[in-house]
N, C-alpha and C positions, 0 to 999 in steps of 0.2 A: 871474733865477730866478723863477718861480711861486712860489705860493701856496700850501698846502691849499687843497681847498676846504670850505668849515664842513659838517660834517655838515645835514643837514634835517631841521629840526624838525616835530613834526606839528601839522597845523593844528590852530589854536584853535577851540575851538565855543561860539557866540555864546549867552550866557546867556539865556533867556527869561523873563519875567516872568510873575508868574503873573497869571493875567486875572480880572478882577470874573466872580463867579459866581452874582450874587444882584444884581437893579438897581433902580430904585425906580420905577414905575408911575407914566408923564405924564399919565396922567389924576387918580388918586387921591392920587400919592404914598405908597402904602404900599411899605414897602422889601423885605415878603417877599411880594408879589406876581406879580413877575417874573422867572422862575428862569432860567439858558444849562447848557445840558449836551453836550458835546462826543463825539460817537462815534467815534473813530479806527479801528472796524472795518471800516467803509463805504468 
């Protein structure tokens, strides 16, 4: 005799972390010197 087979589950989607948005500047070291801003329109 078979089985069922398991129903299929839907894939899991992999958490992202959120990214540094604000980095601290190798030359001076101030930490609101060097801003990242992301365009996902492009």
């Amino acid at each position: 005799r078979g089985k069922r087979k398991a129903a299929a589950k839907p894939p899991t989607r992999k958490r992202m972390d959120k990214l540094d948005m604000v980095f601290s500047c190798p030359f001076c070291n101030d930490r609101s010197s060097v801003e990242c801003r992301i365009d996902m329109e492009t």
